[in-house]
C-alpha positions as CSV (number, residue, x, y, z in Angstrom):
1,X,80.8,86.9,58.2
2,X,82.2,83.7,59.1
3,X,82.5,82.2,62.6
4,X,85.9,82.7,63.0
5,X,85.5,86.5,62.2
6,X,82.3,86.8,64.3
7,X,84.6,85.3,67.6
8,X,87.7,87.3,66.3
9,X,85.7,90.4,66.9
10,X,84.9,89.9,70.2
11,X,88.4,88.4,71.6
12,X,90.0,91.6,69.5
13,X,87.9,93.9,71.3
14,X,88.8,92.9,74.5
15,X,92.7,92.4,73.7
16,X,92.6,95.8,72.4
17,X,91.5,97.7,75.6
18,X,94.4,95.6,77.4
19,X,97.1,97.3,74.5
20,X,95.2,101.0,74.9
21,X,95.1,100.7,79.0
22,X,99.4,99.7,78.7
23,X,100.1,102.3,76.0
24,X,97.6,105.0,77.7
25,X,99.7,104.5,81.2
26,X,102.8,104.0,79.3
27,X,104.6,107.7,79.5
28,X,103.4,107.9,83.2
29,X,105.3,103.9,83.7
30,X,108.8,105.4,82.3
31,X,108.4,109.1,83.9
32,X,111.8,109.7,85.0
33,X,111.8,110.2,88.9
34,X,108.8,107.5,89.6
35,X,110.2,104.8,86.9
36,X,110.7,101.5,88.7
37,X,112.6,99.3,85.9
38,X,111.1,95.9,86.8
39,X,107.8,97.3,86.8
40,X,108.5,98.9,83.4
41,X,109.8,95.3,82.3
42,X,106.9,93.8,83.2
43,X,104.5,96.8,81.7
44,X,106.0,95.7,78.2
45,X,106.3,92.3,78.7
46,X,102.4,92.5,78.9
47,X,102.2,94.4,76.5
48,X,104.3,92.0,73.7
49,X,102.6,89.1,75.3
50,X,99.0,90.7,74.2
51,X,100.2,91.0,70.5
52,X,101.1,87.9,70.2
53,X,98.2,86.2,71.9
54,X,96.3,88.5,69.6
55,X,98.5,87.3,66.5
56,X,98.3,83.7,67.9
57,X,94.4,83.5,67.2
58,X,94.7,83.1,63.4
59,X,96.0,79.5,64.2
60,X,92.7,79.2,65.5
61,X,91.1,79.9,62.5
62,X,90.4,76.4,61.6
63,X,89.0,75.4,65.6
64,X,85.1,74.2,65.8
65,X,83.8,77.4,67.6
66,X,80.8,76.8,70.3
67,X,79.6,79.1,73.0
68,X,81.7,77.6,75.6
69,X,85.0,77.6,73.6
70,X,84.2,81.4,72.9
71,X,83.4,82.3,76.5
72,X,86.3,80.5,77.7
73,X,88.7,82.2,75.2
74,X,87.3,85.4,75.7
75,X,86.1,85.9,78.9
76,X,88.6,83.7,80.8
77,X,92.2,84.5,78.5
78,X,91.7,88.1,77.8
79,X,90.4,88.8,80.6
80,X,92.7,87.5,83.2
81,X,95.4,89.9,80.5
82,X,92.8,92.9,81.3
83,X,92.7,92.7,84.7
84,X,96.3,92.6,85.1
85,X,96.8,95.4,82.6
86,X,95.0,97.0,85.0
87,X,97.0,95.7,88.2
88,X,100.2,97.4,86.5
89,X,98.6,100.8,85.3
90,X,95.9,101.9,87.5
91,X,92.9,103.8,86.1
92,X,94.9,107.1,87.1
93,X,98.6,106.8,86.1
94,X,99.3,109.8,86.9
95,X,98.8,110.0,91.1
96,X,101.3,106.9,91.2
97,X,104.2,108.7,93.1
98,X,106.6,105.5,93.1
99,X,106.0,102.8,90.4
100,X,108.1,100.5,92.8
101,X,106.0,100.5,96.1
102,X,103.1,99.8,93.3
103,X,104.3,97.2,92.0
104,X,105.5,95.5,94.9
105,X,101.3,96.3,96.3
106,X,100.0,94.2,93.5
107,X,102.8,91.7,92.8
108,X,101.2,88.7,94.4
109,X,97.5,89.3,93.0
110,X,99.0,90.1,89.0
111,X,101.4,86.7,89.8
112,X,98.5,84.8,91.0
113,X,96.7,85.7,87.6
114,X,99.6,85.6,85.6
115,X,100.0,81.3,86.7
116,X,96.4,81.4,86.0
117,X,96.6,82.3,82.7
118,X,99.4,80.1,82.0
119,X,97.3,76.9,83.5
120,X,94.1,78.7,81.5
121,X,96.7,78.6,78.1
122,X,98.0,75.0,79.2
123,X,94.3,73.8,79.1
124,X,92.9,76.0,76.2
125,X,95.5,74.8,73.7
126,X,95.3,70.9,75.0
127,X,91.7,71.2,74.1
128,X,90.6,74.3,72.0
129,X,93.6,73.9,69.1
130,X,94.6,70.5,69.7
131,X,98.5,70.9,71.1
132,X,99.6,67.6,72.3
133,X,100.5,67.5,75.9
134,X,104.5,66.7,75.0
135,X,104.8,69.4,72.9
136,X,108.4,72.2,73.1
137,X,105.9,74.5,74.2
138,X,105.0,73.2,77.5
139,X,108.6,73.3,79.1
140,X,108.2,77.3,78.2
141,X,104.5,77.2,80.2
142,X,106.3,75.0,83.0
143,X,108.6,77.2,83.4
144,X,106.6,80.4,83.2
145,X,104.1,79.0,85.4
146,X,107.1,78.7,88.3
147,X,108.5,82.0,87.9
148,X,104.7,83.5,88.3
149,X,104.8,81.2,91.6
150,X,108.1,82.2,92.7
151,X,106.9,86.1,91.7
152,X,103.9,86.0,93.7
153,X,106.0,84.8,97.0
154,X,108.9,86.7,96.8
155,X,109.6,90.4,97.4
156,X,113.3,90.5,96.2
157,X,114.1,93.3,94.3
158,X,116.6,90.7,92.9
159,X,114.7,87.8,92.2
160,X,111.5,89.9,90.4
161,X,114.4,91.6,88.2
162,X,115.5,88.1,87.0
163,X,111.9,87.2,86.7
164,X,110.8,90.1,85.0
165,X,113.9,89.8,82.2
166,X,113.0,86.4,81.9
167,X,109.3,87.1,81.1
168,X,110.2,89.5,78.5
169,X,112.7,86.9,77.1
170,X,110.3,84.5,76.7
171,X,107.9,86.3,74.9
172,X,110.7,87.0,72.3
173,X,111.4,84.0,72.4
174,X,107.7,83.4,71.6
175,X,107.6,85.9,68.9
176,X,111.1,84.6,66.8
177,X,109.6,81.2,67.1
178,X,106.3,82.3,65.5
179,X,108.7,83.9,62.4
180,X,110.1,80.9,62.1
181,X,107.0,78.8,61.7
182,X,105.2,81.1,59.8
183,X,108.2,81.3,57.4
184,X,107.7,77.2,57.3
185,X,104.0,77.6,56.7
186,X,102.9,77.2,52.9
187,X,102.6,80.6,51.2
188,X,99.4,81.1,49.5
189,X,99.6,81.3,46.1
């Protein structure tokens, strides 16, 4: 076992338990009656985002693995995407009467670790994989980072509907620009 596979296990592990806790609240999230569409938004933005974090670790295959840069990646990444998995679907998915007033309960807290995750991403890929600091990719953390910020301080049905399609659209964004380079990548032979 390599390294790279002996680190993959662990971060895999972890991002795992954040895609069972989404998909295990999942049919109580879009249960017809308590369904708040933001908060649904948000539930699968998280849940795409998680995938391709997960998918995003192979171009860290080739990354000089120590203790810190493994506790830092697992413990601090992941982890901030657990613990707001578990801001969005509560251990008991089922006693949540209106998704709505529960979102709007944890909004600032899941914002608040959503910008640190982006500042934790900003930091891990400046240092950990080597992504220059005027690189595409930072206006789409810049801007992330200040709808998080505007998220956490606002309570306008509105505004966290504009935010919440604007999440999701970046992380298909993310995802069609990850075909794209992985269709520019050499192909082994």
């Amino acid at each position: 076992m390599s390294i790279f596979e002996f680190v993959l296990t662990g971060l895999t592990l972890v991002l795992a338990l954040v895609i069972t806790r989404i998909l295990g609240g999942l049919r109580w999230v879009i249960a017809p009656g308590r369904a708040y569409w933001v908060h649904a938004v948000m539930v699968l933005q998280l849940l795409l985002l998680t995938s391709l974090i997960w998918w995003g670790l192979w171009y860290a295959k080739d990354t000089q693995w120590t203790y810190l840069s493994f506790a830092y990646n697992l413990l601090i990444g992941p982890g901030i995407l657990y613990f707001s998995a578990t801001l969005l679907v509560p251990d008991n998915p089922r006693r949540v009467r209106s998704w709505r007033e529960h979102y709007y309960r944890v909004h600032r807290l899941f914002f608040g670790a959503f910008a640190l995750l982006v500042v934790i991403i900003f930091f891990g890929s400046l240092f950990y994989t080597g992504t220059p600091l005027l690189h595409f990719t930072r206006i789409i953390q810049f801007g992330v980072l200040v709808l998080c910020l505007v998220g956490a301080v606002s309570r306008s049905h509105r505004v966290h509907g504009a935010i919440a399609l604007s999440l999701l659209s970046a992380s298909v964004a993310a995802a069609v620009l990850s075909e794209v380079a992985a269709l520019q990548l050499p192909q082994p032979d």
